[in-house]
C-alpha positions in Angstrom: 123.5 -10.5 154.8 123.2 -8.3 158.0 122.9 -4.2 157.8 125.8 -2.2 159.1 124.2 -2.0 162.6 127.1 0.9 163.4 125.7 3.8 161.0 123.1 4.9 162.9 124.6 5.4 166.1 127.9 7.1 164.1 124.9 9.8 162.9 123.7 10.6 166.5 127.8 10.5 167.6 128.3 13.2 165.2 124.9 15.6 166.7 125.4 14.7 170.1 128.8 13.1 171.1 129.1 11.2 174.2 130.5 12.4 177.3 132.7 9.8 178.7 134.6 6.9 177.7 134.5 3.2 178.3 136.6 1.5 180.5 137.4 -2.3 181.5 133.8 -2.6 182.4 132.3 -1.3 178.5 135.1 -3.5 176.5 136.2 -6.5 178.5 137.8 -7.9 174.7 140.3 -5.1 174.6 141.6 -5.3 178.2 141.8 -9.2 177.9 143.8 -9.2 175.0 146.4 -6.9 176.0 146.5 -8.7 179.4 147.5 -7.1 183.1 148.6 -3.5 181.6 150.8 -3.6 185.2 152.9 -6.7 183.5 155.8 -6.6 181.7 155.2 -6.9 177.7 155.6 -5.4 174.0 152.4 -4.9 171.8 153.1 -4.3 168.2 149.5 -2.4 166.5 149.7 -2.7 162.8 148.0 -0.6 160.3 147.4 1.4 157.3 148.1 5.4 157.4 145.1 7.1 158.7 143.8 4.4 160.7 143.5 5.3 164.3 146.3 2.9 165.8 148.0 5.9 167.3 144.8 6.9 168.6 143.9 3.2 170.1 147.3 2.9 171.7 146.9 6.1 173.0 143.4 5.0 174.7 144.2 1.2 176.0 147.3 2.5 177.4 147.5 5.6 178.5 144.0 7.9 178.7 141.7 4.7 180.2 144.3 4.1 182.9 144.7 7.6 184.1 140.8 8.0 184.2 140.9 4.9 186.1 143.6 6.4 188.2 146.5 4.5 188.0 148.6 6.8 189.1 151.6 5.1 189.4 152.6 4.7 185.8 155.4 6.9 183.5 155.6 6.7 180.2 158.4 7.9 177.6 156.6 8.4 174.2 158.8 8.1 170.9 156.6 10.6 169.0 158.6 10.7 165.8 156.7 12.0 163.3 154.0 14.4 165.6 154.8 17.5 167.3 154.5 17.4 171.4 152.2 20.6 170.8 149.9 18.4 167.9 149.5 15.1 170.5 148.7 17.3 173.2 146.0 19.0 171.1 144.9 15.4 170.4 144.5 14.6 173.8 142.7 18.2 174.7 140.4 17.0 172.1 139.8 13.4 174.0 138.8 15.6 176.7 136.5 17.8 175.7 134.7 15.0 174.5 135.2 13.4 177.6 134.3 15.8 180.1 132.1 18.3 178.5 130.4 16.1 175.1 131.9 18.5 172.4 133.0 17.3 169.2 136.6 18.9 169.2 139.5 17.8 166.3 143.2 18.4 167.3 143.1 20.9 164.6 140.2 23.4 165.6 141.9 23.2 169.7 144.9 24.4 167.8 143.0 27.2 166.2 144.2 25.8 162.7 140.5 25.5 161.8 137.1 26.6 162.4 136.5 28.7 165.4 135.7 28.0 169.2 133.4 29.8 171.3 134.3 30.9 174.6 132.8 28.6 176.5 134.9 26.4 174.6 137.9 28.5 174.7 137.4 28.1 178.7 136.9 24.4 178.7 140.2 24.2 176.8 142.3 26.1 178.6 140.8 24.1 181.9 142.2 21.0 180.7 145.4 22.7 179.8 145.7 23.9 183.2 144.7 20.5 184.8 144.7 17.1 182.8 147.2 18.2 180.5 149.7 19.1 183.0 149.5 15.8 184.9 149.9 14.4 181.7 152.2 16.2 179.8 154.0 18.0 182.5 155.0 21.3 182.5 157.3 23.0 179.8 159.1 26.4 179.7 159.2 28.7 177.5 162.4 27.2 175.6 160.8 24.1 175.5 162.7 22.5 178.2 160.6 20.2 180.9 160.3 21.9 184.2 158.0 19.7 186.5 157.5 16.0 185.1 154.1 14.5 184.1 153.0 11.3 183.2 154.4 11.2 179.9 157.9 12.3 178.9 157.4 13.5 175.4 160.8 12.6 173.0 160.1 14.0 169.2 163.9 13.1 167.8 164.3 9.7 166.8 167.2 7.4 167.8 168.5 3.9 167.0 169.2 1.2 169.4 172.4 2.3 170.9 171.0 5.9 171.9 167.5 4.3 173.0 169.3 2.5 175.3 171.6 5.2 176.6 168.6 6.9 177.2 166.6 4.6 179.0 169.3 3.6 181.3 169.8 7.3 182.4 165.8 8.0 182.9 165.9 4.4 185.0 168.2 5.6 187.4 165.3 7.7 189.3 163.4 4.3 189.5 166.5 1.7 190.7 169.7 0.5 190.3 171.4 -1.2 188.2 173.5 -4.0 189.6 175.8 -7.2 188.5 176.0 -10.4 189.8 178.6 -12.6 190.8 178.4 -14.5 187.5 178.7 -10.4 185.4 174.7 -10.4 184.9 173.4 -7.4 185.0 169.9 -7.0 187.0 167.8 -4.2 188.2 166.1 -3.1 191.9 163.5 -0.9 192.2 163.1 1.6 194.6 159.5 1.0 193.9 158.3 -2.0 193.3 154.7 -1.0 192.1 156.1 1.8 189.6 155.0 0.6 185.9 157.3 2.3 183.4 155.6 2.0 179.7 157.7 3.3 176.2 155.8 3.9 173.4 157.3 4.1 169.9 155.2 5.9 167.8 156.1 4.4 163.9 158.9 1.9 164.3 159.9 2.6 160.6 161.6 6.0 161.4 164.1 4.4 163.4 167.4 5.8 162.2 169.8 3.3 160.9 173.2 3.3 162.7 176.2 3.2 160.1 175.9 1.1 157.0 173.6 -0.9 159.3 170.2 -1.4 157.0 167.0 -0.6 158.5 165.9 -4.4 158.9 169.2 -4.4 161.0 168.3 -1.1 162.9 164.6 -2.3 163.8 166.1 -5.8 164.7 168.5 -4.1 167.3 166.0 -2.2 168.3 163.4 -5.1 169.1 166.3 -6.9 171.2 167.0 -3.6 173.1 163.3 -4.0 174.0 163.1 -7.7 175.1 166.7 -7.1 177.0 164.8 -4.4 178.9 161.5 -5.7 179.5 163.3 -8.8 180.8 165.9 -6.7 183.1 163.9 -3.7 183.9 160.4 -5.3 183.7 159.5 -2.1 181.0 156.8 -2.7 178.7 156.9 -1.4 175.2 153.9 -0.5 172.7 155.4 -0.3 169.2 153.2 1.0 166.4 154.3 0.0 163.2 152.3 0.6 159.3 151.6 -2.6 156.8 153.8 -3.8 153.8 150.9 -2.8 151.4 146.9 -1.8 151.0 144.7 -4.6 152.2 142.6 -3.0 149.4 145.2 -4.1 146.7 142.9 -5.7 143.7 145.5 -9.5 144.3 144.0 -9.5 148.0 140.3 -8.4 146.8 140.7 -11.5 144.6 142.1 -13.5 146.9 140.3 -13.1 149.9 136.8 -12.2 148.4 134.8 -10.0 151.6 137.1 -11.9 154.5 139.8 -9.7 154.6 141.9 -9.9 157.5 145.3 -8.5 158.5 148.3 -11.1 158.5 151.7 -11.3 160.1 153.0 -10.7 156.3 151.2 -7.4 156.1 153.6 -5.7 158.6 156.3 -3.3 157.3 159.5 -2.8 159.3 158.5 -4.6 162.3 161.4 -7.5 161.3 161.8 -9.5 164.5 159.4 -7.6 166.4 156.8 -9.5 164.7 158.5 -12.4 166.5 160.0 -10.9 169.6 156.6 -9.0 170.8 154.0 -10.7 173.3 150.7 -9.3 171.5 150.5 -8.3 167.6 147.3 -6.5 166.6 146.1 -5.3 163.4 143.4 -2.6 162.3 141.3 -2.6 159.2 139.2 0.6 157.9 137.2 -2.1 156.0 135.1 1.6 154.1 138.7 1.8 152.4 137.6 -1.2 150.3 135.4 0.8 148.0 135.2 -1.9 145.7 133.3 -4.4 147.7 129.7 -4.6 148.9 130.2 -6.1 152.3 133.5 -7.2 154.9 133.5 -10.3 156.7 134.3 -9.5 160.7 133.8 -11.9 164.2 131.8 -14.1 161.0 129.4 -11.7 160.2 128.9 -9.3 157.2 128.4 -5.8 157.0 127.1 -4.1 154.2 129.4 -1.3 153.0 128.9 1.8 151.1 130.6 3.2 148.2 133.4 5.6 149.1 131.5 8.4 147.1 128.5 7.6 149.5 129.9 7.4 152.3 128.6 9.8 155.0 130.8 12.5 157.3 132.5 10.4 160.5 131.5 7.0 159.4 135.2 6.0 158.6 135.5 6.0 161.9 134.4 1.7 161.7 137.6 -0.4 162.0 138.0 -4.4 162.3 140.1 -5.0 165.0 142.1 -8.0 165.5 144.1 -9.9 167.8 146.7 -12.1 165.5 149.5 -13.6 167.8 149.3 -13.8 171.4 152.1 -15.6 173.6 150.2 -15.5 176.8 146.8 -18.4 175.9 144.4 -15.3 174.9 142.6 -16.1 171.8 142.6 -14.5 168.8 140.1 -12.6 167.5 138.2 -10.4 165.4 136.2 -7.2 166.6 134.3 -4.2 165.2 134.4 -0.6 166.8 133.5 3.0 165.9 136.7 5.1 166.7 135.0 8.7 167.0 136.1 12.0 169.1 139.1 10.1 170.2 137.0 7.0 171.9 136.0 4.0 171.1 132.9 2.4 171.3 132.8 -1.5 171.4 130.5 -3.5 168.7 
């Protein structure tokens, strides 16, 4: 039995945080399981609430490739259960991390805790005025989008028939839709290296259509997206929750230290489960305050008792790769999620 080898450096994240954030050359694992992010595919991340998946998607897919500079990528973000003001405060946070090494919460950059100073206060409204706008775009007063950024930000949920009405409007700027002689519809791009990414930020909340029941909504749903990923070569990242706690006492018993996410454990995903190209899962393995040590990548980790724990180290996940259709192994990894970036263990 090994020592948690991820506490200390979680105590010297939380005194001095890192400036910076890895990219494909600090965590080679996470770009080769979610293949060519310029390709065509739908990843489904699978958790429990309070676990950092939205944080991870928003990472891999989004904040490493901007800092990388891939400026040729749009994405429309289903954020259906947080504010565009609260995931922009999340990202300011990212940054000032990032940038400047300051340990920042979406919270305290919304003034909703705590206080800033103001050479904070100036750092902030710098990557308002900069990042943020290429992100985010810009908004008026109303509310209403002015100048486009990156991300086209879509807080009111919709089921497959609007999600599609939608998407086929927005790809109009990109293409044209066309039919073939045999009444198949295909798409051309007027840009061939444009990459257009949707990300649907808690599957569940997809609103049922009729009498329809929700397995039927989220199965229309993950059609819409293999229709569209096949016609409009769109990728989709779907985050979706688990069925139950992996720290239920039946999988405790069951599964002794090795617990491990399962294709079971996903709530609402329905076909997506089947439909997607990648599945992950995420583990906070300090949730399991009942047992001395977690199994992960076949080595254990001593855990502490959750009235021992100390401030930031929840920030440990396993991280696993469970289904891939594209010959990438599977896998099992540990990470310290902290200040909105990850570390790779």
């Amino acid at each position: 039995m090994t020592s948690n080898p991820f506490l200390n450096q979680i105590k010297t994240n939380i005194k001095n945080p890192v400036k910076g954030v890895g990219s494909e050359r600090y965590c080679p694992e996470f770009y080769k399981a979610i293949g060519n992010i310029k390709k065509a595919r739908i990843y489904v991340y699978g958790a429990g609430s309070k676990t950092g998946k939205t944080t991870l998607v928003d990472y891999l897919h989004i904040l490493v490739p901007y800092i990388e500079g891939y400026k040729d990528m749009k994405f429309y973000y289903f954020g259906w259960e947080i504010s565009i003001e609260e995931k922009q405060a999340a990202f300011c946070a990212f940054f000032m991390s990032y940038k400047h090494g300051i340990a920042m919460d979406a919270d305290r950059v919304q003034g909703l805790v705590g206080t800033i100073t103001e050479e904070e206060e100036k750092y902030i409204s710098d990557i308002y005025n900069n990042e943020l706008v290429e992100i985010f775009g810009v908004y008026d007063d109303e509310g209403s989008l002015e100048t486009p950024g990156m991300i086209t930000y879509i807080e009111t949920p919709m089921n497959a028939a609007e999600m599609e009405t939608f998407l086929r409007k927005e790809m109009i700027q990109y293409g044209e839709f066309k039919t073939s002689k045999r009444g198949l519809d295909y798409f051309v791009w007027h840009d061939i290296t444009k990459h257009v990414h949707v990300i649907v930020d808690h599957i569940g909340k997809t609103p049922k259509r009729g009498k329809d029941e929700k397995k039927t909504a989220i199965d229309n749903i993950s059609g819409l997206f293999v229709t569209y990923r096949n016609l409009c070569r769109l990728s989709f990242i779907i985050i979706s929750q688990f069925n139950r706690s992996l720290s239920a006492v039946e999988r405790r018993d069951l599964m002794s230290s090795n617990i491990r996410p399962e294709k079971t454990d996903f709530k609402d995903t329905s076909n997506l489960a089947e439909d997607c190209n990648y599945l992950f899962g995420l583990l906070n393995p300090l949730l399991l305050a009942e047992l001395d040590s977690i199994k992960i990548g076949g080595t254990d980790y001593k855990l502490r008792k959750r009235d021992q724990i100390i401030p930031g180290v929840e920030g440990f996940r396993g991280f696993y790769l469970l289904e891939s259709r594209h010959n990438c192994p599977t896998f099992e990894k540990g990470f310290v999620l902290k200040n909105n970036y990850i570390e790779l263990k």
